[in-house]
C-alpha positions as a Markdown table, in Angstrom:
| # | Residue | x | y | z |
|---|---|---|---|---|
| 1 | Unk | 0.0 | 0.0 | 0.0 |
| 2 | Unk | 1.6 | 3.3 | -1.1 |
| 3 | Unk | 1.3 | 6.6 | 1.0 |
| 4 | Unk | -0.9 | 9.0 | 0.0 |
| 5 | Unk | 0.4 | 12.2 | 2.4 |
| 6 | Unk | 1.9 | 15.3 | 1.4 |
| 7 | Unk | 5.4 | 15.5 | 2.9 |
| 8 | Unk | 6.1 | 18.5 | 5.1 |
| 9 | Unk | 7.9 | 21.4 | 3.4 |
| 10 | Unk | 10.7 | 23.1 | 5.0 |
| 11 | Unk | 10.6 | 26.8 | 5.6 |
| 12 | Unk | 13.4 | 28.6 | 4.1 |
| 13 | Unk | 13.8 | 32.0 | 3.6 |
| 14 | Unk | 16.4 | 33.9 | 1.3 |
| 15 | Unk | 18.7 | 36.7 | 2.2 |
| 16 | Unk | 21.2 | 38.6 | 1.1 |
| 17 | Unk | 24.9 | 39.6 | 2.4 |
| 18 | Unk | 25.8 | 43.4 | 2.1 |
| 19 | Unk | 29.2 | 44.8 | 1.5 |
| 20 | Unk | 29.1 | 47.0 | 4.8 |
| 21 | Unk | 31.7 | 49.8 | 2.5 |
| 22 | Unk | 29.8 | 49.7 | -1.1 |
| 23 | Unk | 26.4 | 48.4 | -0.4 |
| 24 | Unk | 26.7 | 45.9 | -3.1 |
| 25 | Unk | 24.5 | 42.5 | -2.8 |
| 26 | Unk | 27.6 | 40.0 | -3.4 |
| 27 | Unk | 26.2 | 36.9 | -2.0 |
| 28 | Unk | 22.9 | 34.9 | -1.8 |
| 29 | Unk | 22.0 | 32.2 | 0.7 |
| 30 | Unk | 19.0 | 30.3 | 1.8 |
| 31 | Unk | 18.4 | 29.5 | 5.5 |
| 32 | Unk | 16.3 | 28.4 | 8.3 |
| 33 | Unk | 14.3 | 31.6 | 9.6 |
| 34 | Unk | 15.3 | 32.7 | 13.2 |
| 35 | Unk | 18.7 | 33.0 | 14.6 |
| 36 | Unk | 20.8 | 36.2 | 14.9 |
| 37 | Unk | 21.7 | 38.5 | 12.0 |
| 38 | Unk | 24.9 | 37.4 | 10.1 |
| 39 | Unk | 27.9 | 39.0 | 9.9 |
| 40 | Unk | 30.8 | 37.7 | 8.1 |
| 41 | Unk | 34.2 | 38.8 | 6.3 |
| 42 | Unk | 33.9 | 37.5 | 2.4 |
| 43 | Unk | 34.8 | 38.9 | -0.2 |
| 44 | Unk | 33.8 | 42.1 | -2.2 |
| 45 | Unk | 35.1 | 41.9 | -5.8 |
| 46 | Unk | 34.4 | 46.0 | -6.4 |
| 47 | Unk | 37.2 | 46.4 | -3.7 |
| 48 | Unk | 39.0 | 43.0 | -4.6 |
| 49 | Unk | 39.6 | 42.2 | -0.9 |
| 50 | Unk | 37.8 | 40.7 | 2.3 |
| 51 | Unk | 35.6 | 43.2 | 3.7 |
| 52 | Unk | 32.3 | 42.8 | 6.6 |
| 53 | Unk | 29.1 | 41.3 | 4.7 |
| 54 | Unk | 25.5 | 42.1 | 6.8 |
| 55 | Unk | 22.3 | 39.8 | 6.4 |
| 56 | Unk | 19.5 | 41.8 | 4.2 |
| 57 | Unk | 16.1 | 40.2 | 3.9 |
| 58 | Unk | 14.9 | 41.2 | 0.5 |
């Protein structure tokens, strides 16, 4: 007998991370909501070295 139920979706919501000096969206990630706001050093290829990236929700 197969299974006739819908299998449960995860929530995942999109965000951006913001070069903190330029303002430019360089990076896209997917993630479980909640949780605190990231902050990371990765790197800005306007300024072609590693600079502070800030999570933006779109």
């Amino acid at each position: 007998m197969a299974k006739s139920g819908k299998k449960a979706k995860k929530k995942v919501e999109t965000i951006f991370l913001v070069c903190e000096e330029t303002g430019d969206y360089n990076y896209v990630l997917r993630r479980k909501p909640g949780g605190e706001k990231l902050k990371l050093k990765k790197y800005c290829p306007r300024l072609r070295r590693h600079t502070w990236h800030v999570e933006k929700k779109k």
